[in-house]
C-alpha positions in Angstrom: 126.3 37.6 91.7 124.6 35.4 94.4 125.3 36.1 97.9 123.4 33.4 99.2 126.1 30.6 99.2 128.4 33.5 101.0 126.0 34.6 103.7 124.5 30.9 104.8 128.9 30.1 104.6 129.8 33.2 107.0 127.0 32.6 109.3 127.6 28.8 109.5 131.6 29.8 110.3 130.3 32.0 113.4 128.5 29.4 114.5 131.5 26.9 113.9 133.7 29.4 115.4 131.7 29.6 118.6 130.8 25.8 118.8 134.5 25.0 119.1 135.1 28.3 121.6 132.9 26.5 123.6 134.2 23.1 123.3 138.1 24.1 123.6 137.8 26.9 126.3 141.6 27.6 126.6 142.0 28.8 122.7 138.9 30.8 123.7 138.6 34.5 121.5 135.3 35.7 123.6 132.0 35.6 121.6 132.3 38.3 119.9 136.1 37.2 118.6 134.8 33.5 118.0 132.5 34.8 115.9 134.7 37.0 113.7 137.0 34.3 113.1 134.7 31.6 112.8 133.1 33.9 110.1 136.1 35.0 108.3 136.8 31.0 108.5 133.8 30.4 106.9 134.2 32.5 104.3 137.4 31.0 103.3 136.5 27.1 103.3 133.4 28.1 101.3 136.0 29.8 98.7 138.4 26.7 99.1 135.2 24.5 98.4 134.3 26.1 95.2 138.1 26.2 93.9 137.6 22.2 94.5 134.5 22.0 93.1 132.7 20.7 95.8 129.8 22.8 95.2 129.2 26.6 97.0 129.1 28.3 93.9 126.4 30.6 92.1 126.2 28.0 89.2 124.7 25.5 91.5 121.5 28.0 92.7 119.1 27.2 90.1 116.3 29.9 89.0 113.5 28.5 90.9 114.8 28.0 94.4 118.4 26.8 96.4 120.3 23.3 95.3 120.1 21.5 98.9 123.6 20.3 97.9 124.6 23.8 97.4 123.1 24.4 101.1 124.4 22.0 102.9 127.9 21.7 101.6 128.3 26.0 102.6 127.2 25.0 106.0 129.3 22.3 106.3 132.0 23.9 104.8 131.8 27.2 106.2 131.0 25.1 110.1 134.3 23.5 109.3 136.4 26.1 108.1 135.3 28.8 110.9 136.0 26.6 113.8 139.8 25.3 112.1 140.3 29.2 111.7 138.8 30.1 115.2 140.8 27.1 116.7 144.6 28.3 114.8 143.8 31.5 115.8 143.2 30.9 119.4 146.4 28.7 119.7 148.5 31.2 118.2 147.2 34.0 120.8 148.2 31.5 123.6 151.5 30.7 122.4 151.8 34.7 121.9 151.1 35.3 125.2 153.0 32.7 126.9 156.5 34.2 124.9 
């Protein structure tokens, strides 16, 4: 198995995560939160890529280096995914804590 596509898509979802923390202060989860989400996140649209076939699999990582394709669509894919995961998280903390 090749964990490449999963660590470049769990990196790019803390990065995601903390981008839109930054951008949307009020759904906010800290740094350290941001990043947990945003990575989790990650994970997860890189997953949801694959199942669509949108590239982020093993398959596409060829024996002598990294399918750019394969690159870019985990980071944009996991950047996407780990700030829409960061974001729902951080509006259902607010709404918790406004009940």
């Amino acid at each position: 198995m090749d964990y490449l596509p999963l660590i470049i898509s769990l990196v790019s979802g803390a990065i995601g995560g903390n981008i839109v923390g930054a951008i949307a202060k009020s759904i906010s989860l800290g740094t350290a939160g941001n990043s947990v989400a945003g990575a989790l996140g990650g994970g997860i649209g890189q997953w949801i890529l694959a199942a669509l076939g949108a590239g982020g699999t093993a398959a596409s990582v060829q024996a002598t280096g990294v399918d750019l394709n394969t690159v870019i669509s985990n980071v944009l894919g996991g950047g996407a995914g780990g700030g829409i995961l960061m974001a729902v998280i951080g509006v259902i903390k607010n709404a918790m804590n406004k009940a």
